[in-house]
N, C-alpha and C positions, 0 to 999 in steps of 0.2 A: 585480819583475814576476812576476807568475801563468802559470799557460798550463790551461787548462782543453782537455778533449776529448771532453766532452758537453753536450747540452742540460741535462741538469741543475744539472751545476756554473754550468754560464754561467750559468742562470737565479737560482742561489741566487747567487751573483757580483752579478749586475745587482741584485739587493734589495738588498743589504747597503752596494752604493752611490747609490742610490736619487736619493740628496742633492747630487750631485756631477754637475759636469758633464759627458758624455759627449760623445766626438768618435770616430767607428767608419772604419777603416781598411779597408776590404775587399782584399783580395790574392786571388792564387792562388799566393804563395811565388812561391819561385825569387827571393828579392828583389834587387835592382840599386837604385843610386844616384838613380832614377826614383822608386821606392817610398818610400825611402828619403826623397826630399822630400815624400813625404803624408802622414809620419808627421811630422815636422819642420811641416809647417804646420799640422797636428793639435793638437802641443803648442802651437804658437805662439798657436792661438785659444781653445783651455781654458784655458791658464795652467798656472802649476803646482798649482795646487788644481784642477784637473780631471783629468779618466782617458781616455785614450788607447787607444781598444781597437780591435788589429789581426785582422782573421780571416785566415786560413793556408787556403786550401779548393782544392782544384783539382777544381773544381765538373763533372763526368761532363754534366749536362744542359746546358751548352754548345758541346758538342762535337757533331761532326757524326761520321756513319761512316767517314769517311775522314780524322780530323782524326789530332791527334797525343796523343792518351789519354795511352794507355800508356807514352809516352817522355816526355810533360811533366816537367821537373828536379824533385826534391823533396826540397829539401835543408833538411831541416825544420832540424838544428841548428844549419845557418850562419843560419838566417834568423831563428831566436829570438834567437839570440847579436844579428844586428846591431839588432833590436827592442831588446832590453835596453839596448844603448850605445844607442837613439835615445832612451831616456826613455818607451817602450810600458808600461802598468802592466798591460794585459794579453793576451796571445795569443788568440784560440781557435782551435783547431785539431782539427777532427772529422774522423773516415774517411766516407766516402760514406755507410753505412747508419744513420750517428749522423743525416744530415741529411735521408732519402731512407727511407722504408718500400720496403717490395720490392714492394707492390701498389699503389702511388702512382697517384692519380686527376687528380689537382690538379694544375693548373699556372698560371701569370700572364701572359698572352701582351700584347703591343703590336700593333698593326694597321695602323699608319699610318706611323711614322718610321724603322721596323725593315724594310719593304717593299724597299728599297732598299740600295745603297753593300753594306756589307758584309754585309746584310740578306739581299740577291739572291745571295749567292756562299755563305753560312754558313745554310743553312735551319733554323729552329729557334734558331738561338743566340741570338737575344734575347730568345726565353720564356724559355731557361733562366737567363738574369742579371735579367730581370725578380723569375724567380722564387726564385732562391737572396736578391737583397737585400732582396726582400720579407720571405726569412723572418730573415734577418739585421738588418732593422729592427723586425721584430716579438722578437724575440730580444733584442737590447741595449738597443732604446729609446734611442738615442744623438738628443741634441741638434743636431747635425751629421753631416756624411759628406762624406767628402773623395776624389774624382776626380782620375785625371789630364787633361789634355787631350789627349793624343796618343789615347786612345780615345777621339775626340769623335762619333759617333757613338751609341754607347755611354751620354759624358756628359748629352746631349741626349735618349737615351731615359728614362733615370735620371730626371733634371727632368721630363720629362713622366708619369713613373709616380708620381714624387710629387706632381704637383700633381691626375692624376686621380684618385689613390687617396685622397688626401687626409692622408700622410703626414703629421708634425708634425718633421717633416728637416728642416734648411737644409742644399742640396749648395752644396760648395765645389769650382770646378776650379783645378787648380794646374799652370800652365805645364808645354810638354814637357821632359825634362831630356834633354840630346844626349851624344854624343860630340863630341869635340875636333873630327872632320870634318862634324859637324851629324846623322849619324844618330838616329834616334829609338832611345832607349835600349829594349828590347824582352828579357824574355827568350828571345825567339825566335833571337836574334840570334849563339846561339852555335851557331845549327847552321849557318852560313854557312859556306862555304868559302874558301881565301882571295881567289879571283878572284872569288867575289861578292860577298866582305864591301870590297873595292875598289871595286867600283859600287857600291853600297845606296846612297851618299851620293847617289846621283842623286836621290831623293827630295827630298833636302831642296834640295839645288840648285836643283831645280825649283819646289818653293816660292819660292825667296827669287828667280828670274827672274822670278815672275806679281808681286812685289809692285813697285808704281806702276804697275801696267796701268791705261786707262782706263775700260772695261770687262770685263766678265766674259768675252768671247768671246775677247778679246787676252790675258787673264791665261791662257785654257786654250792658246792656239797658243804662248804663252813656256815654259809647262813640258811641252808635248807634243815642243816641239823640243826641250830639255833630255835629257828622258828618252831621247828614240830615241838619244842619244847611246852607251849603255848597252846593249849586247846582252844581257847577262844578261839583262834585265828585262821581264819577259809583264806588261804593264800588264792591270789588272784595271779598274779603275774613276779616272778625272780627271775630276772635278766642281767646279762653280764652285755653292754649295748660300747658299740663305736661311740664317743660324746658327741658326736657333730651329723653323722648320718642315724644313728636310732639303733644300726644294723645291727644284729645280733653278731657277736664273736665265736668263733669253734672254740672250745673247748682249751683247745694247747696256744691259745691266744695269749701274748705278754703286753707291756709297755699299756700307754693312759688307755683307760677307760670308766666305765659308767655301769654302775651295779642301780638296778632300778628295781623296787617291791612295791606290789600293793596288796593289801589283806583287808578283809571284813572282819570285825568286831562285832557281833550281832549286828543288827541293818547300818552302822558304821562304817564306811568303808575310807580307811587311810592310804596315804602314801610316803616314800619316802625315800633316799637316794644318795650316793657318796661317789669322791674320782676315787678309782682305784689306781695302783702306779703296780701294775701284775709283773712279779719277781725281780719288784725291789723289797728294801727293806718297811715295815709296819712304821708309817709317819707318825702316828700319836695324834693327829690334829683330827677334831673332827668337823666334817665338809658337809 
């Protein structure tokens, strides 16, 4: 495995495998067993004669003034180390002014799907992942890209950035990976305390009540009662959303859809998310 920490190397990198299939990992470190499956479906869809290239970036222009910068984990060796054991052939991993001039003009902004959910609560953070994978698809030129779902608001800006921009990506989303109590694996997750890392599981709880609702209005009153159960938890946003527009649905809404939450845990603030299939039967599977 390589690990590069400039745009040059990368780029002199990216020619020399030209020929080769490319599947791009985008990260922000701090990697967990979440990550850990994107790289694992990454190889799985290049094969072993493709190249698996992970970025390492804890990208500054997604972050809002009051976000968590400066504490974000960065634990760059365990994270190369557990690349390596996944079979990553290559790292990149640049400091902020490798990816950022100091008099930066430019940015990639979304208008429409970012408006909202965690859109409304994180101002700006979707231009700034618009435009860090912008430059990170213009940079590797990867045949694919691989998401998780547990950012699916996120994953659905992504698809929509590439199909306006006209990228030549195929994004792949790859199921949430949990904790044993169903929490979304997050490296947010370790600034919990223990009495809130006790509730967080409310999230998911609450998913897995909305699933056989018959509607979209009865899915939001199953995991609104869930949650209240949980004082820890300052609900931010339970939406019953279209998967592919964001849209919110009325109420006597059936057929796919997308239940989206996010709650604060003291200055923790998680996320987390399920299809729903509104008045069929409770799939058992959890998404």
């Amino acid at each position: 495995m390589e690990v590069v920490h400039d745009i040059a190397a990368l780029r002199d990198w990216t020619r020399a495998h030209r020929e080769s299939t490319r599947i791009l990992v985008p990260t922000m470190g701090a990697l967990h067993a979440g990550h850990l499956a994107l790289v694992d479906r990454a190889r799985a869809e290049c094969g072993s004669g493709g190249d698996v290239v992970v970025s390492i970036f804890v990208n500054p222009t997604q972050f809002g003034p009051d976000e968590d910068l400066e504490h974000y984990p960065r634990p760059l060796e365990d994270d190369l180390a557990a690349c390596r054991e996944r079979g990553a052939n290559l790292v990149f991993a640049p400091e902020a002014d490798a990816m950022y001039a100091a008099d930066r003009s430019i940015l990639v902004q979304e208008r429409q799907l970012s408006r909202r959910l965690c859109g409304a609560s994180r101002p700006g953070h979707f231009d700034g992942v618009c435009t860090i994978v912008s430059k990170l698809f213009h940079l590797v030129d990867p045949d694919a890209a691989v998401f998780g779902e547990k950012d699916y608001q996120q994953l659905a800006v992504i698809r929509r950035l590439v199909r306006d921009l006209d990228f030549d990506v195929d994004i792949i989303g790859v199921p949430t990976v949990r904790e044993p109590d169903g929490l979304a694996m997050s490296s947010r997750n370790v600034y919990l305390d223990a009495e809130q890392r006790a509730q967080a599981n409310v999230l998911f709880r609450a998913l897995e009540a909305a699933d056989g609702s018959r509607n979209a209005g009865e899915a939001l009153d199953r995991a609104s009662a869930v949650i209240a159960t949980a004082p820890a938890a300052r609900l931010d946003y339970l939406e019953v959303v279209d998967p592919d527009s964001l849209s919110p649905l009325p109420g006597a809404s059936a057929g796919h859809a997308r239940l989206l939450v996010a709650a604060c845990f003291g200055m923790t603030r998680l996320i987390d998310n399920r299809a729903l299939h509104l008045g069929q039967l409770p799939s058992g599977r959890r998404t």
